[in-house]
RODO-2510 file (C-alpha; in nm, 4 decimals, decimal comma):
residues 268
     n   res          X          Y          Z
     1     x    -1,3210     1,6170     0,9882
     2     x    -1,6847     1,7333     0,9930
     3     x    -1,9573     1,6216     1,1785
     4     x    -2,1909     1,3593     1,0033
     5     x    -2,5762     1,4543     1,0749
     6     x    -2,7861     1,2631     0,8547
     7     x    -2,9608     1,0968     1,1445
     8     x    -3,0497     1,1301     1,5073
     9     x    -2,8956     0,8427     1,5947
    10     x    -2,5456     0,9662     1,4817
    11     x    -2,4376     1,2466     1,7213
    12     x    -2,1929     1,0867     1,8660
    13     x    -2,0080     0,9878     1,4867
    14     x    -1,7786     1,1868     1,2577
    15     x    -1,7216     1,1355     0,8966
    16     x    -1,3333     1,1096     0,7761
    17     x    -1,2311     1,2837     0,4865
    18     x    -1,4391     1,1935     0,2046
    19     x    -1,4320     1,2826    -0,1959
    20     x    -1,6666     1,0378    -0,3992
    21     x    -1,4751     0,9023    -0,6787
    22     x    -1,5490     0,9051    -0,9811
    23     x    -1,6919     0,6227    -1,2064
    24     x    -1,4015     0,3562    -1,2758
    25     x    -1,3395     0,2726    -1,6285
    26     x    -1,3381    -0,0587    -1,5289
    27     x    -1,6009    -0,2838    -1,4419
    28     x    -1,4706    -0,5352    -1,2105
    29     x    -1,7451    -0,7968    -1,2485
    30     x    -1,7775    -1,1998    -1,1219
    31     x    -2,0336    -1,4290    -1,2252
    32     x    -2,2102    -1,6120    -0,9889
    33     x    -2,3088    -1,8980    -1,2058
    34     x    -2,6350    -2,0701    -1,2099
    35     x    -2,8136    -2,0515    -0,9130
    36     x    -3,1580    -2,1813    -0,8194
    37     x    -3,4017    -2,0139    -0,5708
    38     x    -3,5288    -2,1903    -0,2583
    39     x    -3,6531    -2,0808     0,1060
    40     x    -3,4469    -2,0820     0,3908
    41     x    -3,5883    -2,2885     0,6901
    42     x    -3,3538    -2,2605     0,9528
    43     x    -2,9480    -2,2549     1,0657
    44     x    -2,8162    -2,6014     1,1810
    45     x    -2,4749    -2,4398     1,2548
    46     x    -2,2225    -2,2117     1,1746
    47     x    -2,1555    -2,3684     0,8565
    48     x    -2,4727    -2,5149     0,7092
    49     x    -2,8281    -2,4026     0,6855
    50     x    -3,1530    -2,6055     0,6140
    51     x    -3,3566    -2,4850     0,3037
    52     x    -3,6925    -2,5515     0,0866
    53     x    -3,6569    -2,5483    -0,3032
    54     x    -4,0303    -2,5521    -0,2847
    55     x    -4,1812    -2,3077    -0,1011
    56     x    -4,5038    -2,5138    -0,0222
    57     x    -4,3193    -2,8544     0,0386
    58     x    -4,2209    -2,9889     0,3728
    59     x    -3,9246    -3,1194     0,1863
    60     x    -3,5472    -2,9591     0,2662
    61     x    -3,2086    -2,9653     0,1734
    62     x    -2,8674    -2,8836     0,3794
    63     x    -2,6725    -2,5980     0,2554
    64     x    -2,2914    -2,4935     0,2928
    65     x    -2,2556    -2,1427     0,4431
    66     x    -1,9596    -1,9701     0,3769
    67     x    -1,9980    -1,6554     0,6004
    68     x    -1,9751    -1,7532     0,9698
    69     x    -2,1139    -1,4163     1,0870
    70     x    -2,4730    -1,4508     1,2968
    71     x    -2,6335    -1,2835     0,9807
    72     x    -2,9925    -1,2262     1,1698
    73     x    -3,1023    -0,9672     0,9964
    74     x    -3,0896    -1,1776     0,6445
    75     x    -3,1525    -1,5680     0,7417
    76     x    -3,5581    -1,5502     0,8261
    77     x    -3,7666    -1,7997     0,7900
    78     x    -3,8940    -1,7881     0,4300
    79     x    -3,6639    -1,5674     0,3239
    80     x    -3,5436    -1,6193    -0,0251
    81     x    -3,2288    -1,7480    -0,0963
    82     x    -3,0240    -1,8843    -0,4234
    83     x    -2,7905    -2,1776    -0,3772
    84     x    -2,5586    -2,3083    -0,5845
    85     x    -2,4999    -2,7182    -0,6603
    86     x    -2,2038    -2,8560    -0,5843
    87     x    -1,9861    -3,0158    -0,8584
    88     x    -1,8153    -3,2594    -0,6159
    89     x    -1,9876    -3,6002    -0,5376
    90     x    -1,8286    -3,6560    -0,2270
    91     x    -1,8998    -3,3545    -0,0356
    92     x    -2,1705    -3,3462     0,2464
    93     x    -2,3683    -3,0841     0,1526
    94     x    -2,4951    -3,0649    -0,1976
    95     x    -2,5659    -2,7005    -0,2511
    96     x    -2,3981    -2,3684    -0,1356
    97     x    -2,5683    -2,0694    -0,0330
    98     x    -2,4533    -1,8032    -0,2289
    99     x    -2,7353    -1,4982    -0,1885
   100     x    -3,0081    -1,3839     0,0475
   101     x    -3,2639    -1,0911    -0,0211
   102     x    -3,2712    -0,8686     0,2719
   103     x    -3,6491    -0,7768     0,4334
   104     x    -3,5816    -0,4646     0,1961
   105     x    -3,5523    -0,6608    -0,1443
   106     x    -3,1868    -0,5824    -0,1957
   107     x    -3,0317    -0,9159    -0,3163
   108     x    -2,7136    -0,9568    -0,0678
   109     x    -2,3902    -1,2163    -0,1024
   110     x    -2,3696    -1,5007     0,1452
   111     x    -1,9982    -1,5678     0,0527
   112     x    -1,7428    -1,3800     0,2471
   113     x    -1,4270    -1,4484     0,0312
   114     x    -1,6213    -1,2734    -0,2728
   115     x    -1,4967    -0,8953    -0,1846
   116     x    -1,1062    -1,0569    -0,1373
   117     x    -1,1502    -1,2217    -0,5309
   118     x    -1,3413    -0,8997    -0,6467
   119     x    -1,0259    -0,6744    -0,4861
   120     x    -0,7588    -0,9121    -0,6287
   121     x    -0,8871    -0,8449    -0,9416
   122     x    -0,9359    -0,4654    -0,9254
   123     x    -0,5654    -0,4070    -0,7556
   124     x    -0,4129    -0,5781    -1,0403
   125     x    -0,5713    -0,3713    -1,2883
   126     x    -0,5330    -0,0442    -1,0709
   127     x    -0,9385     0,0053    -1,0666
   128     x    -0,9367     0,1542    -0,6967
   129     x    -0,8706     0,4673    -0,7489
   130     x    -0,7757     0,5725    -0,3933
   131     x    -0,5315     0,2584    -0,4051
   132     x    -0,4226     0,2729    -0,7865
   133     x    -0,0361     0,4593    -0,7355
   134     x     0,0280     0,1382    -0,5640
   135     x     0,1166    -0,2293    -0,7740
   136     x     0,0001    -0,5158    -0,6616
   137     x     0,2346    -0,7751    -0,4715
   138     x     0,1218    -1,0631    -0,3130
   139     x    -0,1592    -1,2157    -0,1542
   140     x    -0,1861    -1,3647     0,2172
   141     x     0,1402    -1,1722     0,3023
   142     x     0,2466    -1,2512     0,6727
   143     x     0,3949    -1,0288     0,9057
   144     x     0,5068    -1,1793     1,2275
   145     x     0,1856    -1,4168     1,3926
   146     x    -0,0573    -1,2151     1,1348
   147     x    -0,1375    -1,2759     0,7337
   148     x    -0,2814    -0,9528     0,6198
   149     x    -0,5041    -0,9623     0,2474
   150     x    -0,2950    -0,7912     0,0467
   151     x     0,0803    -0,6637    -0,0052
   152     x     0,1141    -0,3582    -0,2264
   153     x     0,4291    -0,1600    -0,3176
   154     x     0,5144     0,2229    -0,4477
   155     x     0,8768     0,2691    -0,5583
   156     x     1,0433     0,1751    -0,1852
   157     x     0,7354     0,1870     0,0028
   158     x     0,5368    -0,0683     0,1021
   159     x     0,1389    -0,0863     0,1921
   160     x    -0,1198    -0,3682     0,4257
   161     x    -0,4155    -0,4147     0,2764
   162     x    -0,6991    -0,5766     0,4786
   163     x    -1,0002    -0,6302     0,3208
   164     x    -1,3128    -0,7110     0,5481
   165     x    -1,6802    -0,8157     0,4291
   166     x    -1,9830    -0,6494     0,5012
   167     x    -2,3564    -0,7587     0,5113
   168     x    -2,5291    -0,6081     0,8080
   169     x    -2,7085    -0,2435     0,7193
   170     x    -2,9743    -0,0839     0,9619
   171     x    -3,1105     0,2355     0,8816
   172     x    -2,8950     0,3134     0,5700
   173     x    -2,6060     0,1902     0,7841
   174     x    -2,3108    -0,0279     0,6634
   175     x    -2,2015    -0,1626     0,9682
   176     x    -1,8862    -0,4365     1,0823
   177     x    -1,8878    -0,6586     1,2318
   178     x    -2,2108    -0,8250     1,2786
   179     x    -2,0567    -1,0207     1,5691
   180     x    -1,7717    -0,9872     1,7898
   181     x    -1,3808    -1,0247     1,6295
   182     x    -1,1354    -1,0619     1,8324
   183     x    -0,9277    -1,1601     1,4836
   184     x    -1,0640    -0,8111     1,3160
   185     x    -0,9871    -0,6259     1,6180
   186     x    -0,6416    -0,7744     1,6538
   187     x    -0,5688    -0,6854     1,2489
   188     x    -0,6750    -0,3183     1,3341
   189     x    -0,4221    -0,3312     1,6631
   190     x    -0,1404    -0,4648     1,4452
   191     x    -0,2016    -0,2226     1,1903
   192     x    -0,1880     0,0497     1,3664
   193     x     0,1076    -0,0185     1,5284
   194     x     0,3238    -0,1412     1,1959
   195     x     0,1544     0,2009     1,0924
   196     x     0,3577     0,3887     1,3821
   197     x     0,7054     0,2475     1,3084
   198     x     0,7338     0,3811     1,0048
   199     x     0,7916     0,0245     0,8183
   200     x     0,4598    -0,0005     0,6241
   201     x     0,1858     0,2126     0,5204
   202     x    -0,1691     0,0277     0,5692
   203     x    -0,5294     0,0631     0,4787
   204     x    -0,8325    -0,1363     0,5450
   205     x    -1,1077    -0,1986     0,2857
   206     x    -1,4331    -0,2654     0,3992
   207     x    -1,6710    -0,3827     0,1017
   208     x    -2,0402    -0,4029     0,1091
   209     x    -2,1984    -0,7162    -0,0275
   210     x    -2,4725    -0,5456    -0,1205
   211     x    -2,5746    -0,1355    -0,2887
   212     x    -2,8573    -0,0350     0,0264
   213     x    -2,6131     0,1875     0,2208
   214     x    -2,4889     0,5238     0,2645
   215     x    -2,1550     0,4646     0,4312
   216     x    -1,9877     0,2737     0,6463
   217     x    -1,9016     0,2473     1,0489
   218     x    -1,8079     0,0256     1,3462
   219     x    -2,1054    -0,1894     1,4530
   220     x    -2,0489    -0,0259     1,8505
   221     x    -2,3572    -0,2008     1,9977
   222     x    -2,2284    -0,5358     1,8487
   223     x    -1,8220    -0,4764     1,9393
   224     x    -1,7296    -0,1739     2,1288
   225     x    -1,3724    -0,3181     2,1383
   226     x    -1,3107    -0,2836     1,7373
   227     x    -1,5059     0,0228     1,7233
   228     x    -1,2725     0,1655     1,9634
   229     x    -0,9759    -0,0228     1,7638
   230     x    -1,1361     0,1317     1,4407
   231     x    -1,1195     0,5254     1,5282
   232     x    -0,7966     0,4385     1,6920
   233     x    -0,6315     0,2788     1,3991
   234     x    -0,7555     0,5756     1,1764
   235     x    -0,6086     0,8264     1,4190
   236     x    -0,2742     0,6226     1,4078
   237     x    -0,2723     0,6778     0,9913
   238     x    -0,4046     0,3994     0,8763
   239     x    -0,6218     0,4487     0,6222
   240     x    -1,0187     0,3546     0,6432
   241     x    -1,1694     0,2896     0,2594
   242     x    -1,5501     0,1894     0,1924
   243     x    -1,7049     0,0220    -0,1236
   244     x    -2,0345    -0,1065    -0,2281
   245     x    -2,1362    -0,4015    -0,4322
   246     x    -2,4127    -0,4295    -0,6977
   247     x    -2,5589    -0,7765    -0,6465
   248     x    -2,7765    -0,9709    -0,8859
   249     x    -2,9046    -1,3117    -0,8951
   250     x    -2,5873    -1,3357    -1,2089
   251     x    -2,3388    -1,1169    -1,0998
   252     x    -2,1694    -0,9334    -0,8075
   253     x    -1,9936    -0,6032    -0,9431
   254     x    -1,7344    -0,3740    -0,7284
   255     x    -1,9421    -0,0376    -0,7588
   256     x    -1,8543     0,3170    -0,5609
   257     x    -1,7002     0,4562    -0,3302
   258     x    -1,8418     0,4769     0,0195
   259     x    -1,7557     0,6873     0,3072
   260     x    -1,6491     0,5887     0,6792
   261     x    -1,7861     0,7164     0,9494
   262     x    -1,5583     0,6760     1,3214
   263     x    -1,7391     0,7100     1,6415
   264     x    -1,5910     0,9146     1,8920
   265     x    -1,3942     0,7793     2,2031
   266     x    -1,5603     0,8774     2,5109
   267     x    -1,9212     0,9168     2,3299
   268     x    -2,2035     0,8013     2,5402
***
């Protein structure tokens, strides 16, 4: 593995073994339906934020949220945002927020279970083409006190799949998680070990919800514990895959490849 020096910043990273893939034949596309633009105001809680559909009106609206990260970087004041109205009568909020546009202009997804629906979708029809020797299984396949994504198989072999959702970039940086997981860390952990004994073969996706980055790597400032996890896991065998999205106020499409970058244990 060779040392990754696009930046300053990254001395103390290395890039794994990386070959850009080629374009899929497939587009592996889902609509987002139709959406209407409004202003975020503020976050009431995890769950819900508090939005303007008119910019220059002091009147707002309550929003579901569907990605409990801290998301910072993306929900400003004023920030645009598209929601989605709900079809059901009965349910508390009204709308749903479904994409943000990031200080930069790139359009990002607000909904976390987007990448697992995108990578159902592109396992079955063998568009990955790091993952497309193995058939798809089963979703939500449990293994002792976990439930991991994805169950593949490859004549009498079996392969994990855990698929995690990115949204935080810095600098051209694709980074996870954008708070602390104790739940993502654990995955990696149980991975890695299942990894060891020889009874599975595992991999971890991570897929950008948005196109502005150059790779992806442990957020170490934000969780030193997974990033540690992360180059551990790797080192164990299991394997570390990157994707980006292209977002649009209509669609979010699975688009290339992306590399992962591991930070070095014992780095200062």
């Amino acid at each position: 593995m060779g040392n990754y020096e696009s930046s300053e910043e990254c001395h103390h990273l290395y890039l794994l073994d990386f070959k850009p893939k080629r374009s899929e034949k497939l587009l592996i596309r889902l609509p987002l339906g139709d959406l209407v633009e409004a202003y975020f105001v503020q976050r009431l809680n995890r769950f819900v934020i508090q939005c303007r559909l008119d910019k220059n009106s002091p009147e707002t609206v309550e929003a579901h949220l569907a990605d409990p990260g801290r998301l910072r970087e993306l929900l400003v004041p004023d920030s645009r945002i598209w929601l989605r109205p709900s079809a059901n009568p009965k349910r508390k909020t009204k709308w749903s927020a479904v994409l943000v546009e990031a200080d930069n202009h790139s359009v990002v997804s607000l909904v976390s279970t987007l990448p697992n629906e995108l990578i159902k979708t592109a396992l079955k029809q063998k568009a990955i083409e790091e993952l497309a020797a193995w058939t798809f299984v089963r979703s939500e396949y449990p293994v002792g006190r976990h439930r991991f994504d994805f169950l593949l198989e490859q004549d009498d072999q079996l392969l994990l799949l855990e698929v995690k959702s990115v949204t935080l970039v810095e600098n051209g940086r694709g980074m996870f998680p954008d708070a602390v997981t104790l739940r993502g860390r654990k995955h990696l952990e149980t991975l890695a070990e299942l990894t060891a004994s020889g009874k599975y073969q595992t991999a971890v996706l991570f897929v950008l919800q948005r196109s502005d980055a150059d790779y992806i790597t442990a957020a170490s400032h934000i969780d030193p514990a997974f990033a540690q996890a992360m180059t551990e896991a790797s080192e164990t065998g299991v394997k570390l895959l990157g994707r980006r999205c292209t977002v649009t106020t209509g669609h979010i499409t699975l688009g290339s490849s992306l590399p992962i970058v591991l930070h070095r244990q014992g780095a200062d």
